[in-house]
C-alpha positions, 0 to 999 in steps of 0.5 A: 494500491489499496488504502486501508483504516487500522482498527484502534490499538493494531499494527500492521503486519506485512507477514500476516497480510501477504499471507491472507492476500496470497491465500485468497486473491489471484495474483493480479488482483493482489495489491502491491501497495498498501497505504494505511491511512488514520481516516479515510475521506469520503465525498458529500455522497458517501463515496470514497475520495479517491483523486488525490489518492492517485495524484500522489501515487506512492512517492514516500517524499509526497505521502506522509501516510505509512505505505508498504510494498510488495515484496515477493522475493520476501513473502512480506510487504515492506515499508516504501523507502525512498531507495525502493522507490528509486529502485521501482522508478529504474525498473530495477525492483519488479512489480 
């Protein structure tokens, strides 16, 4: 998953992103989440604060950010729905 900060006035666009992620990294290093976050969180010491990241996972009933999906099939990455992710926990939408 990786957790990105639009710049003021974009949008995101899940064409234009799988595009730039296909081009220029491997296919294991591609992130099948994206989460889009109005402010990322650092720690006291200018790390980025990652835990409760994790601990939330990519469940769209717990995240209240905008988060979006790989689809292969698509070429795009998609917004998560819950039934996408009913689909990924029964292992029927591959990662």
């Amino acid at each position: 998953m990786a957790c990105i900060r639009l710049k003021e006035n974009c949008e995101f666009n899940g064409e234009h992103t799988y595009r730039h992620v296909h081009a220029h990294l491997p296919n294991y290093a591609r992130p099948r989440f994206i989460r889009i976050k109005s402010a990322i969180e650092l720690t006291a010491t200018f790390k980025y604060r990652k835990v409760q990241l994790v601990e939330e996972g990519f469940n769209p009933a717990v995240i209240k950010d905008c988060l979006y999906i790989l689809d292969e099939k698509e070429n795009t990455y998609v917004q998560m729905t819950q039934a996408i992710y009913n689909s990924v926990k029964k292992h029927d939408f591959r990662l």
